[in-house]
C-alpha positions in Angstrom: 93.5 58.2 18.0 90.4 58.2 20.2 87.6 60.2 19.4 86.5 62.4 22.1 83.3 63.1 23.3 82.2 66.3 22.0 80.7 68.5 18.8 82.4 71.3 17.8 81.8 74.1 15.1 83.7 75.7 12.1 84.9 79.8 11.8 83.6 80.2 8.5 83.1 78.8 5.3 86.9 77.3 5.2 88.4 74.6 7.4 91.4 77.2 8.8 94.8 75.4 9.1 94.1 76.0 12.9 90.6 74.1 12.5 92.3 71.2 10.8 94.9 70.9 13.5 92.6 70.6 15.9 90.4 68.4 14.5 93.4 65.7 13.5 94.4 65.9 17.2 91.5 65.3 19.0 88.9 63.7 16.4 85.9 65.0 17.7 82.7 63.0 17.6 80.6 65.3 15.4 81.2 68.9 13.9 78.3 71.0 13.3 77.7 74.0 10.5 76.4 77.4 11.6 75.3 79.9 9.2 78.8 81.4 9.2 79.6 77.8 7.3 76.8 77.5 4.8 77.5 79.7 1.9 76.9 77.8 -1.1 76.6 73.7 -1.8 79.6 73.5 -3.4 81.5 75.0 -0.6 80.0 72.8 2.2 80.6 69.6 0.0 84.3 71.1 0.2 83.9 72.0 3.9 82.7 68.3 4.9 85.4 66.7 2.7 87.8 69.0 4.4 86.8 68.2 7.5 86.9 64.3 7.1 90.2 64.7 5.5 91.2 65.9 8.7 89.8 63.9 11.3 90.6 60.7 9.3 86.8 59.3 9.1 83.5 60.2 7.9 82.6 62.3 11.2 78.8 63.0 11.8 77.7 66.5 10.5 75.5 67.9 12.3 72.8 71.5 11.6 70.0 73.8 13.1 67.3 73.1 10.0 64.5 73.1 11.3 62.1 75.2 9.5 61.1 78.5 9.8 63.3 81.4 11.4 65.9 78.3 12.8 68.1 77.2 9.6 71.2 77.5 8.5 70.6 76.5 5.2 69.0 80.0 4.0 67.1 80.9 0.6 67.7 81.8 -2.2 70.3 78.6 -2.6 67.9 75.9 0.2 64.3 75.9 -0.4 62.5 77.9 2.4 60.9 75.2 4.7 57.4 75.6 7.3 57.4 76.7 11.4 56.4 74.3 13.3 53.6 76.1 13.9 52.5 75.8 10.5 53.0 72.2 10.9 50.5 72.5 13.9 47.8 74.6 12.0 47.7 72.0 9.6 47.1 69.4 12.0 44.5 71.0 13.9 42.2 70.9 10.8 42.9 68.0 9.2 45.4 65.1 11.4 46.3 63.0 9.1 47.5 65.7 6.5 49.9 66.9 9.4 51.0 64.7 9.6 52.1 63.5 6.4 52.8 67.1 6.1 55.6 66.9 9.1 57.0 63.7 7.4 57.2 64.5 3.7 58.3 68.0 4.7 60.7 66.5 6.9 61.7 64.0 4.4 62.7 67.1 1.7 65.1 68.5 4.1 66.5 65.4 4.7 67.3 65.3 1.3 69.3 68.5 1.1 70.8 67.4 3.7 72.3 64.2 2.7 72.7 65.8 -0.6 76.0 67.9 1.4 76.8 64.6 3.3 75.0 66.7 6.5 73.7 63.5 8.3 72.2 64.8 11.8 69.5 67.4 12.1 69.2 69.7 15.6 65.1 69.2 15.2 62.4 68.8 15.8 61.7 70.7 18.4 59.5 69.3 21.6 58.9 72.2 24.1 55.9 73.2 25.0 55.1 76.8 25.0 53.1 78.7 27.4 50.8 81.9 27.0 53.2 85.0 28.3 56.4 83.0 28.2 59.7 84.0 25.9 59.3 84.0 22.2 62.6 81.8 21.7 60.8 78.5 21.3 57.3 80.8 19.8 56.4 79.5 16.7 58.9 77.1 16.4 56.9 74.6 18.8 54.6 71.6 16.9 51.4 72.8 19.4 50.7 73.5 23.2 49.3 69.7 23.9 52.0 67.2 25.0 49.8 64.4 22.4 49.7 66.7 19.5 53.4 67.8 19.6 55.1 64.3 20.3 52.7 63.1 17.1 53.9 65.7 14.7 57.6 65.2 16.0 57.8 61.6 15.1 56.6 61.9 11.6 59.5 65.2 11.3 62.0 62.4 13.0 60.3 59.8 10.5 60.9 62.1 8.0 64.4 62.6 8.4 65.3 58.8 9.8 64.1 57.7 6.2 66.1 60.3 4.1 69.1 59.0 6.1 69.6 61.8 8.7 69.5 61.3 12.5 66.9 63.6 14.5 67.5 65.2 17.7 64.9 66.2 19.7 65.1 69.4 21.6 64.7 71.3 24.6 64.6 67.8 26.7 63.1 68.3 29.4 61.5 71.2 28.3 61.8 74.8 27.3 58.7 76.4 26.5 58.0 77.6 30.5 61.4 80.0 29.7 60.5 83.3 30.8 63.9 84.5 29.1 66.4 83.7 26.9 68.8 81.1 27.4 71.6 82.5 25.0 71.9 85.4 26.9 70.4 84.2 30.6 70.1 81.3 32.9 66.0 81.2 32.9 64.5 80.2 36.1 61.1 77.6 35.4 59.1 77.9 38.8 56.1 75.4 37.9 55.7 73.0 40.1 55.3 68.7 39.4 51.6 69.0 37.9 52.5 71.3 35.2 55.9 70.3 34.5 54.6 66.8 34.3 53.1 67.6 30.6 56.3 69.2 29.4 58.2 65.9 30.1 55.1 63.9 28.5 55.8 65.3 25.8 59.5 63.9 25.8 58.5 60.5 27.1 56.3 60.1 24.7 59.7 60.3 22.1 61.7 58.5 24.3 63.0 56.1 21.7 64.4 58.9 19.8 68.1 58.7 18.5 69.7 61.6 19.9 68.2 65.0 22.2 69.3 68.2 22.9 69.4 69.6 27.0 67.6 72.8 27.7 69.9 75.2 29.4 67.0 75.6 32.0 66.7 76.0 35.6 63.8 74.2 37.4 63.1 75.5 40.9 61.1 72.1 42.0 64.0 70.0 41.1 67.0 71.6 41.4 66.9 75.3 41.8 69.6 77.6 40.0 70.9 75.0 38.3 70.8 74.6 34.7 69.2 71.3 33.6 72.3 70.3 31.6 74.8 70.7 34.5 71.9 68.8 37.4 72.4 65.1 38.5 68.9 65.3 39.2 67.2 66.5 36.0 69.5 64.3 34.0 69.6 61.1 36.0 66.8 61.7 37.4 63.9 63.0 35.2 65.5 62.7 31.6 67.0 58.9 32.2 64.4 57.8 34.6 61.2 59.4 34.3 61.1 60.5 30.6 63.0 57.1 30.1 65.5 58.6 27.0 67.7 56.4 26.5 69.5 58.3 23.0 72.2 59.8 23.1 72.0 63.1 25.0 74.3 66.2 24.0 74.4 69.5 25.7 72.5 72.4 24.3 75.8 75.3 23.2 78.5 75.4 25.9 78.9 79.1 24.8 75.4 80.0 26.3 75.3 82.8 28.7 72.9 80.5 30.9 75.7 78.7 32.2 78.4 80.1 34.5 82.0 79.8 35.2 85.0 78.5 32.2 83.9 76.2 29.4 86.2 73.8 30.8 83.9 73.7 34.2 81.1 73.8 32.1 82.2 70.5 30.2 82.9 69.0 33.4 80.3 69.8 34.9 77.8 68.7 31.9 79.8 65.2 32.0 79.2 64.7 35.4 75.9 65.2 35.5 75.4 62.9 32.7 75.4 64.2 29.3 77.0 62.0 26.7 78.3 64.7 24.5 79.3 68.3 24.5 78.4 70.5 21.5 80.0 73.6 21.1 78.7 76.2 18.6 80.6 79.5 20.0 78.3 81.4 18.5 78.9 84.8 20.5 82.1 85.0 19.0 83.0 87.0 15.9 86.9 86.3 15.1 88.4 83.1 13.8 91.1 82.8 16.6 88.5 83.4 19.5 86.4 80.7 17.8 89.5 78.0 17.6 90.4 78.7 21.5 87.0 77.9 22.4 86.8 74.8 20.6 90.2 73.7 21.7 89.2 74.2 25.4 85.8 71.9 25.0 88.0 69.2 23.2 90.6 69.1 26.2 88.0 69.1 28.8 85.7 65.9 26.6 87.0 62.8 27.7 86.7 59.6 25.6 83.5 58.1 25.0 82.2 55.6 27.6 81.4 52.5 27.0 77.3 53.4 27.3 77.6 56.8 25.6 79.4 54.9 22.8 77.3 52.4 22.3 74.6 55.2 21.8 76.8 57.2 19.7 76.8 53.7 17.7 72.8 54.1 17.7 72.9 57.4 16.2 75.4 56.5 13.8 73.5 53.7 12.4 70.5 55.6 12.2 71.8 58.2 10.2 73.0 56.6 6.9 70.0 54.3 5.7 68.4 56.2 3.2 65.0 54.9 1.5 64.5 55.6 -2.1 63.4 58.9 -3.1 61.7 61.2 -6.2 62.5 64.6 -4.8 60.5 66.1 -7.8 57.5 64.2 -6.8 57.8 64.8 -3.1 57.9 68.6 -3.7 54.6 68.6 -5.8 52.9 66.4 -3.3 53.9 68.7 -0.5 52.5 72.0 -2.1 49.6 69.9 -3.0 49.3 68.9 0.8 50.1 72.2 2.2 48.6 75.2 -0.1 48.8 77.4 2.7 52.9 77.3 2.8 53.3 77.6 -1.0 51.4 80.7 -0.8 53.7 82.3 2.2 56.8 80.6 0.4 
C-alpha cells in the first residue's frame, strides 16, 4: 500500500470501524486529533495505537497546541500553557528571558506530547497582526515586528524539535492583515508589496522550518480572489521562491468556508498549485458519518506522494522523533521561575 498524500481527522474519541476502514485503505500520511478526540491520556494512547494498528505503521500525529485559547489538549487533565502574546510581553522587557521562555515552554508541551505518541505540533504561529484587523490570529501572534516574532518562533520550534515533535509554522504567507474569518469566509488582503513584504519577512526569516501551514487568504496584489492555498502564484511564487520554504507545506482545513466548490476540487486544486499535503479536520461537522464521507472524499482526491514532497515528508519525519533528555519536574519550576506573570494567570 502507498501512502497518500494527505492528513485526516478522527469523529471522536474512538477509531469507528468506518475510520479504521478507511485508514487501512488508503494509509494516510498523518492523522491529526481535534478536541472531539482528546478526552483523557489513556484514551488518546488507545486512540494512536488504534490508529497505527490500522494503517500498518507508526503514522505521524499531528495537534492544534499552541498555547492559549488554541489547544486541544484542555485543563484540568494538560497543564494550561501561555498566548503568544504573553510570550511577546515577556520579550519586550527582558529578550533573552523570552526567549528561553518560548523554548522551555515549548519544550513542556512537547513533552505531553510525546508522552501520547503525538509527534507534530500545528504551531507556532507566524502572522503578523494589524491594528483593526480580525481577532482570529489576536493574541495568539508572538508580536507585530517581523524580527521579534520569527525570534520567539524558533525558540517555540526549538522547543518542540528537541522534545521530539516536528513544528509547523502557520499562516504562511501570512494571516494577520485578515479582515475576517477564514473558517467561515474567504478574507480578501488588499495591501500592497511594501506592506506585505514584512508579513513574508517574517516567514523567510523561518524558512528552514520542517513543515508550514497555508493561510486560506486572498491577496489582491498577487492573485486576487484566490485563496493563497489554491494560487500558483502565492505558492510557487512567493512561498517557494521569495520566502524560500522549502518544508513541507500542508493546506490549512479543506473544510474552511474560505474555499469554494467540492472538497474533491478543493484538493485538486490545493495539489496543483503546489501544496504537498492536504489536511482535513472537518470540523463543521457534528455527526460521525458526515465526518467519515469527508475524509474518504480528501483521501480519493490525494494522490501519492511525489518524489520532492516525499522526500520532505522524509524531513519532517526525521525531525520529529529525536528527543533530548529531559527533567520535566525541573523544567516546570524553572518556567514559573522565568515567567511569574503566567503562574499567577494559570
Amino acid at each position: 500500500m502507498v501512502t497518500k498524500a494527505c492528513i485526516l481527522s478522527v469523529s471522536g474519541p474512538i477509531l469507528t470501524p468506518g475510520e479504521r476502514v478507511l485508514f487501512s485503505a488508503h494509509d494516510p500520511w498523518g492523522v491529526i486529533l481535534m478536541g472531539r478526540s482528546c478526552v483523557s491520556k489513556s484514551q488518546i494512547r488507545q486512540l494512536v495505537a488504534d490508529i497505527w494498528d490500522a494503517t500498518g505503521r507508526a503514522t505521524l500525529i499531528f495537534i492544534d497546541q499552541e498555547g492559549g485559547r488554541v489547544a486541544r489538549l484542555k485543563a484540568p487533565e494538560w497543564p494550561l500553557f501561555p498566548r503568544g502574546e504573553d510570550y511577546a510581553l515577556v520579550y519586550q522587557s527582558d529578550r533573552e528571558r523570552g526567549l528561553e521562555a518560548a523554548w522551555l515552554g515549548h519544550r513542556l508541551i512537547a513533552a505531553e506530547l510525546a508522552s501520547l505518541s503525538i509527534h507534530a505540533d500545528c504551531a507556532p504561529v507566524v502572522d503578523l497582526p494589524v491594528p483593526g484587523a480580525h481577532d482570529v490570529i489576536g493574541d495568539r501572534a508572538f508580536g507585530t515586528e517581523p524580527e521579534q516574532v520569527a525570534d520567539i518562533a524558533r525558540a517555540a520550534l526549538k522547543g518542540l524539535a528537541d522534545g521530539g515533535v516536528a513544528g509547523v509554522v502557520k499562516h504562511i504567507p501570512g494571516h494577520g492583515r485578515s479582515m475576517s474569518d477564514s473558517h467561515l469566509e474567504l478574507p480578501r488582503v488588499t495591501a500592497g508589496a511594501n506592506e506585505l513584504a514584512r508579513d513574508f519577512d517574517a516567514f523567510a526569516r523561518l524558512a528552514d522550518a520542517p513543515m508550514a501551514m497555508t493561510a486560506h487568504i486572498a491577496y489582491d496584489s498577487i492573485d486576487p480572489g484566490v485563496a493563497a492555498t489554491l494560487s500558483p502564484a502565492v505558492i510557487q511564487g512567493i512561498i517557494r521562491e521569495r520566502i524560500g520554504f522549502d518544508g513541507l507545506l500542508m493546506t490549512d482545513d479543506l473544510g474552511m468556508r474560505a474555499l469554494g466548490g467540492s472538497l474533491t476540487t478543493r484538493a485538486d486544486g490545493a495539489i496543483a498549485a503546489g501544496c504537498d499535503v492536504l489536511l482535513h479536520c472537518s470540523g463543521f461537522l457534528k455527526a460521525p458519518d458526515e465526518i467519515l464521507a469527508e475524509m474518504a472524499e480528501v483521501a480519493e482526491a490525494s494522490p501519492f506522494l511525489a518524489d520532492k514532497a516525499l522526500q520532505r515528508a522524509q524531513r519532517a519525519e526525521a525531525m520529529s522523533t529525536a528527543q533530548m533528555p529531559f527533567d520535566g519536574q525541573a523544567g516546570w519550576a524553572r518556567f514559573h521561575e522565568l515567567f511569574p506573570e503566567f503562574r499567577a494567570m494559570a
